[in-house]
C-alpha positions as CSV (number, residue, x, y, z in Angstrom):
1,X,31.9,-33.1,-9.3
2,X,33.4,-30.9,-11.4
3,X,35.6,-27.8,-10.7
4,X,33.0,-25.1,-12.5
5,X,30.4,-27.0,-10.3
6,X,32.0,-26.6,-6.7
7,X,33.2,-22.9,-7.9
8,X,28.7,-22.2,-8.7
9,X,28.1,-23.8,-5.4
10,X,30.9,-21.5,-3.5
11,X,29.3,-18.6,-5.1
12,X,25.8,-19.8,-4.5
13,X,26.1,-20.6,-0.9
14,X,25.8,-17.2,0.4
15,X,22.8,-16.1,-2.0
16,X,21.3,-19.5,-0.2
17,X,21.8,-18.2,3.6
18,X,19.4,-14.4,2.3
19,X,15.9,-15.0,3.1
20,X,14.2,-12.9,0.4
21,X,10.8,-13.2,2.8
22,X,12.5,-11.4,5.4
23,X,14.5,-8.9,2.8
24,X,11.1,-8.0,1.3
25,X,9.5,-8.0,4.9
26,X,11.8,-5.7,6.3
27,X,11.7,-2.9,3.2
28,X,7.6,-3.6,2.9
29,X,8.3,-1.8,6.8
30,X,10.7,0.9,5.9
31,X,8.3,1.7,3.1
32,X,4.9,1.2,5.0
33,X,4.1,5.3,4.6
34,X,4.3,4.9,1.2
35,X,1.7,2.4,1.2
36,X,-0.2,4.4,2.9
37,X,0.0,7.3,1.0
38,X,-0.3,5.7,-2.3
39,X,-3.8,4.0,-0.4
40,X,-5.0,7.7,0.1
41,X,-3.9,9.4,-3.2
42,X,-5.9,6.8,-4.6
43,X,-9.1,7.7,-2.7
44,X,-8.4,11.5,-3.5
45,X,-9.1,10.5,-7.0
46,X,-11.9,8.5,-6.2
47,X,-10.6,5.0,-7.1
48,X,-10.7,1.5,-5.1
49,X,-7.3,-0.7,-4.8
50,X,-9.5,-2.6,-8.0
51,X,-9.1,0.8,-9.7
52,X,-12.5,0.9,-10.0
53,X,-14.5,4.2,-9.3
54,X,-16.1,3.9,-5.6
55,X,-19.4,3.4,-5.5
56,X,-22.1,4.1,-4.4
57,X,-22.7,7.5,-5.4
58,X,-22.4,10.6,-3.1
59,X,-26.3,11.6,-2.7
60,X,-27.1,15.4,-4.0
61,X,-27.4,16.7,-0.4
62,X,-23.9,15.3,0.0
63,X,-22.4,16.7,-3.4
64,X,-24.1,20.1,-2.4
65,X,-22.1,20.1,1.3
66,X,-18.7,19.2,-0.6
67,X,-19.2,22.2,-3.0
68,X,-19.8,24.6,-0.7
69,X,-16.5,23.1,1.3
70,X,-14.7,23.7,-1.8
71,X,-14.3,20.1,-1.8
72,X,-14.5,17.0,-4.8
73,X,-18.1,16.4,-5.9
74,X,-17.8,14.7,-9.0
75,X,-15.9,11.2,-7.4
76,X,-16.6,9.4,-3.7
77,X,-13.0,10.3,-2.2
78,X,-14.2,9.6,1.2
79,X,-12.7,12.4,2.7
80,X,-15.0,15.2,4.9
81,X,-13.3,16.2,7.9
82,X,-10.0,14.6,7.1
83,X,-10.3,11.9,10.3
84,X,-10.5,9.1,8.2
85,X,-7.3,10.2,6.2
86,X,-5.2,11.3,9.0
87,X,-6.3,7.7,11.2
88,X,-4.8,5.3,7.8
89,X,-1.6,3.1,8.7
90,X,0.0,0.2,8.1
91,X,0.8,-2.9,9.3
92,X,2.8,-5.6,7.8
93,X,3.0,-8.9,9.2
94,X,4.3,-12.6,8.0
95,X,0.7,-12.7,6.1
96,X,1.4,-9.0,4.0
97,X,0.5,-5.8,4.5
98,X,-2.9,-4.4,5.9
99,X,-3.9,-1.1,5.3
100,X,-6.8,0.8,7.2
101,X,-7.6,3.6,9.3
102,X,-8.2,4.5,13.0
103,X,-10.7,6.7,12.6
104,X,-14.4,5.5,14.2
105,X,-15.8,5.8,10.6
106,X,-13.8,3.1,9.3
107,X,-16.4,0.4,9.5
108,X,-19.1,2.3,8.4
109,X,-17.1,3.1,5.5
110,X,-16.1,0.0,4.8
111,X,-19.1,-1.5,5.0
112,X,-20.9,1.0,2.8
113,X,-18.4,1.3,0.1
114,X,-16.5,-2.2,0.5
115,X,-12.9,-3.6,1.9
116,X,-11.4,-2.3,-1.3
117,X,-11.3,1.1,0.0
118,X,-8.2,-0.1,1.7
119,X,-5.5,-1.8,-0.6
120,X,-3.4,-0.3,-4.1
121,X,-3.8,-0.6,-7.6
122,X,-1.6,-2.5,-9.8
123,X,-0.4,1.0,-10.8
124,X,0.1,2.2,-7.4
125,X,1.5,-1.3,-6.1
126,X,4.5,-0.4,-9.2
127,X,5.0,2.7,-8.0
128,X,5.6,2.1,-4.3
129,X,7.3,-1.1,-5.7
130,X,9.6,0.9,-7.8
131,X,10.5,3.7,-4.5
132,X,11.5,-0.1,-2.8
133,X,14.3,-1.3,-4.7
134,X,17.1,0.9,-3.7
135,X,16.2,-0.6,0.3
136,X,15.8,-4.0,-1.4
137,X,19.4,-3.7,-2.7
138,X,20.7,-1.9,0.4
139,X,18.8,-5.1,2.6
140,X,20.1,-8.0,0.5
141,X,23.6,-6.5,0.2
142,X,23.4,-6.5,4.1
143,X,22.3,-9.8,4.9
144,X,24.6,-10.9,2.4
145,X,27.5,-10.0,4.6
């Protein structure tokens, strides 16, 4: 072997020892509110983690309620009462991160407007991705020690 060779894998070593599963793992965790934030910002606009428009359709008597609540009528937002909104959280696991709510709508919801109610955008997924680096760096430079 060569000296540049044994000096790579001196330097090396350590990055070898990080697991980057558990790096990413732990800061998906520190940043699990920002998942779910992004998750409802995206339904307040009226868009599925496809960044498709949610479907179906509010029907009239529907659209007529959320006007006269001062609420959204031109996009399915899914929010009424605010339940399902304030019930979202997180949960990340070895598998990734689930997103849903605890409210008792959920599965009515979610079978009437489809498991893509819960999830991020590529857009979204960026932007929380983006907020993660800094704990990334801070995680990596720890486990490095």
């Amino acid at each position: 072997m060569s000296v540049a060779t044994d000096i790579a894998n001196l330097m090396i070593a350590p990055l070898r020892r990080v697991s980057i599963e558990d790096v990413i793992k732990k800061a998906t965790q520190q940043h699990v509110d920002d998942f779910v934030e992004a998750n409802k910002e995206q339904l307040q606009e009226g868009e599925n983690s496809d960044g498709q428009q949610i479907t179906p359709f509010y029907t009239p008597f529907t659209v007529e309620m959320k006007e006269i609540k001062g609420q959204p009528s031109d996009r399915v937002t899914l929010k009424d009462t605010g339940d399902f909104y304030s019930g979202f959280y997180g949960d990340v696991s070895n598998t990734g991160t689930t997103l849903s709510s605890h409210d008792d709508k959920t599965d009515d919801l979610e079978g009437k407007y489809g498991p893509r109610i819960f999830g991020l955008t590529v857009a979204s997924k960026e932007e929380v991705g983006a907020r993660m680096i800094p704990t990334i760096q801070k995680l990596f430079k720890k486990a490095l020690k």
